[in-house]
C-alpha atoms as an extended CHARMM CRD file, in Angstrom:
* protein
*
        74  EXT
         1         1  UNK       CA             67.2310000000       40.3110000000       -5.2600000000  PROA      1               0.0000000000
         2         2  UNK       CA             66.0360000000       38.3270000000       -2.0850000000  PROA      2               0.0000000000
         3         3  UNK       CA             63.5820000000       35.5330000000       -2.2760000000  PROA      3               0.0000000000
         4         4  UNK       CA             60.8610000000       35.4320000000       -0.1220000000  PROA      4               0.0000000000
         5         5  UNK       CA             59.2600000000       32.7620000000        1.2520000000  PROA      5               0.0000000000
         6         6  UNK       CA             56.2620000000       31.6760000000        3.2280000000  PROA      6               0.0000000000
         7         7  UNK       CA             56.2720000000       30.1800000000        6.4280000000  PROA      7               0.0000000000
         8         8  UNK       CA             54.6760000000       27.1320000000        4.9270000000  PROA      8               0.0000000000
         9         9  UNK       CA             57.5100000000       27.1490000000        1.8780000000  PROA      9               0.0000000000
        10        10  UNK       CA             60.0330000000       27.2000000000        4.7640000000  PROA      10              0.0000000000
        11        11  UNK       CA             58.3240000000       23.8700000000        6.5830000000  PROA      11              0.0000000000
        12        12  UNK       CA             57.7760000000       22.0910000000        3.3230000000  PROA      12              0.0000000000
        13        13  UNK       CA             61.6770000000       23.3830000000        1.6190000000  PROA      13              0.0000000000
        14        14  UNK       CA             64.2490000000       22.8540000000        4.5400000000  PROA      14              0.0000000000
        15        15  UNK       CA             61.9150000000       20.1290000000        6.3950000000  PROA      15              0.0000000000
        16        16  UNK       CA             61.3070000000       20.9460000000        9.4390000000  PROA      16              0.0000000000
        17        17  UNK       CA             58.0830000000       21.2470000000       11.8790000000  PROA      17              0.0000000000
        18        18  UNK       CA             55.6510000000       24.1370000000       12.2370000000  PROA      18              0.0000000000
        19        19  UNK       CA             56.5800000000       24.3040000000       15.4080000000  PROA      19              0.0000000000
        20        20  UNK       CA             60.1250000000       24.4190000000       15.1770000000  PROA      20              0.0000000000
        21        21  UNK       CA             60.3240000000       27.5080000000       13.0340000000  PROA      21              0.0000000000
        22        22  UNK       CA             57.6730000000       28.9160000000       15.2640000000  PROA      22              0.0000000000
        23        23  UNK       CA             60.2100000000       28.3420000000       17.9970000000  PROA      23              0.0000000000
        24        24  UNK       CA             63.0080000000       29.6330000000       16.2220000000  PROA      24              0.0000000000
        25        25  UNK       CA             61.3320000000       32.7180000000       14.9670000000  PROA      25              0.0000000000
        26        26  UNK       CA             60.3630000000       33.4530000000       18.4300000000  PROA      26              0.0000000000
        27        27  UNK       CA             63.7150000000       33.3780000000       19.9360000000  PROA      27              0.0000000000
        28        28  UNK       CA             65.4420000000       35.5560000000       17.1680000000  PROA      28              0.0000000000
        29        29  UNK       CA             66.9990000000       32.8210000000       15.1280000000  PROA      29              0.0000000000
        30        30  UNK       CA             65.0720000000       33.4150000000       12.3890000000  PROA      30              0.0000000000
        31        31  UNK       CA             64.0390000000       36.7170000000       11.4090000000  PROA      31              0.0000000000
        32        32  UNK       CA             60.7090000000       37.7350000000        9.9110000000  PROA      32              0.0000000000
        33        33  UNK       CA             61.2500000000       40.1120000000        6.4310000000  PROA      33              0.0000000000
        34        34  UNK       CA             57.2560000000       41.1210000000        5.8590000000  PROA      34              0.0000000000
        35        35  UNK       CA             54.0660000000       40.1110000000        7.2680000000  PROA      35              0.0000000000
        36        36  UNK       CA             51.8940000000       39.8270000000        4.4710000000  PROA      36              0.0000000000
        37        37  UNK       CA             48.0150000000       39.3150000000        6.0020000000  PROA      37              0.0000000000
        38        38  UNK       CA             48.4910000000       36.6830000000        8.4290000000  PROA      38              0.0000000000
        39        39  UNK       CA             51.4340000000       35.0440000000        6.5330000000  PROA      39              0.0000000000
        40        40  UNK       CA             55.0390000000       35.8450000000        7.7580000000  PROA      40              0.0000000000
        41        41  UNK       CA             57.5280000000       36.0310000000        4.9010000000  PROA      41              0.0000000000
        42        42  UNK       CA             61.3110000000       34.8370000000        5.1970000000  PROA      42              0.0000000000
        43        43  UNK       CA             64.3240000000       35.4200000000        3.1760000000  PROA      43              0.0000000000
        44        44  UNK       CA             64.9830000000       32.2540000000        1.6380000000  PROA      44              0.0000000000
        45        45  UNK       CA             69.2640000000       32.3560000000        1.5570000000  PROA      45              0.0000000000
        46        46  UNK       CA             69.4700000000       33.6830000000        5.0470000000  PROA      46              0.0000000000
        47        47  UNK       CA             66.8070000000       30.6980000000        6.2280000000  PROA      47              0.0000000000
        48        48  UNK       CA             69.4100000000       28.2350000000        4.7390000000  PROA      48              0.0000000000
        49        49  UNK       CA             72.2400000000       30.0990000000        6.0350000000  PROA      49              0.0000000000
        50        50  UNK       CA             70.8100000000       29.6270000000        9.4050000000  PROA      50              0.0000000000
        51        51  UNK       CA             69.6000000000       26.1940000000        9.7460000000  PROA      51              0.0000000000
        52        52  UNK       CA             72.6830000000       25.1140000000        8.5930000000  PROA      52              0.0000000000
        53        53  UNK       CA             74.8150000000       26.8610000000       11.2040000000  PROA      53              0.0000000000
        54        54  UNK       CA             71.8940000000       26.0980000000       14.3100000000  PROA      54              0.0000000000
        55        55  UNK       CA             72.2310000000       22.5550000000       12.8080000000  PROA      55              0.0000000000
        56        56  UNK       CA             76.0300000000       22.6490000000       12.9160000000  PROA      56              0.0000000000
        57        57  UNK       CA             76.0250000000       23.9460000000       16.1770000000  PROA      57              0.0000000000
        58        58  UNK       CA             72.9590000000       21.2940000000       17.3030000000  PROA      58              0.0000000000
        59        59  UNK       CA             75.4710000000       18.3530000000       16.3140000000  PROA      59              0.0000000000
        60        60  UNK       CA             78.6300000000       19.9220000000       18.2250000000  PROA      60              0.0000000000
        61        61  UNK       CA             76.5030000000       19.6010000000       21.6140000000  PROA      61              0.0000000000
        62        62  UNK       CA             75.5100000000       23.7040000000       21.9120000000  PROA      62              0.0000000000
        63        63  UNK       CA             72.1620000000       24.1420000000       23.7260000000  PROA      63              0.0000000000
        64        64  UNK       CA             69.8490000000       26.4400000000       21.7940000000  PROA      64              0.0000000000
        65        65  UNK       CA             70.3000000000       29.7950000000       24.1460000000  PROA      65              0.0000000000
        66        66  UNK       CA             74.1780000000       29.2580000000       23.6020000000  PROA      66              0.0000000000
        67        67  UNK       CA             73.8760000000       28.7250000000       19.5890000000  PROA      67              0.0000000000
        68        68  UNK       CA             71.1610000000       32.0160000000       19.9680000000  PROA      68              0.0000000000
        69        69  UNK       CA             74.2660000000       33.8460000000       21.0000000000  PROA      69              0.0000000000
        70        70  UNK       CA             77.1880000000       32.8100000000       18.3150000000  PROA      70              0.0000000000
        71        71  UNK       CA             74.0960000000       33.1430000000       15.7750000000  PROA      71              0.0000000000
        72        72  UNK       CA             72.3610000000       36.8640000000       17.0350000000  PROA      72              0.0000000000
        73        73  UNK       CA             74.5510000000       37.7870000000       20.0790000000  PROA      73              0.0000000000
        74        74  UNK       CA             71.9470000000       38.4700000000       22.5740000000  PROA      74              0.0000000000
């Protein structure tokens, strides 16, 4: 069964700004699962999964749009 987390849980759990996972979310690293009111809801494992690899990929010198497309593909 996923976990779901709130957008707040995701700040506060993998510590990183508001902003950031605004940023992220926004260009398709990070996928929204639900929408629940005016809270967005995130699958906890593929969160993790994720901010390791755009951290991985942050470290070896990619640019964002470049680790965007090894990550989604667009």
């Amino acid at each position: 069964m996923k976990k779901e987390i709130t957008a707040q849980e995701v700040v506060r759990k993998f510590n990183i700004p508001y902003h950031t996972l605004n940023y992220y979310t926004a260009m398709g690293l990070l996928q929204v699962l639900a929408k629940s009111g005016n809270q967005r809801m995130y699958e906890e494992k593929e969160v993790r999964s994720r901010l390791r690899r755009i951290n991985t990929l942050s470290k070896e010198g990619y640019p964002l749009h470049l680790i965007r497309k090894k990550i989604v593909g667009i």
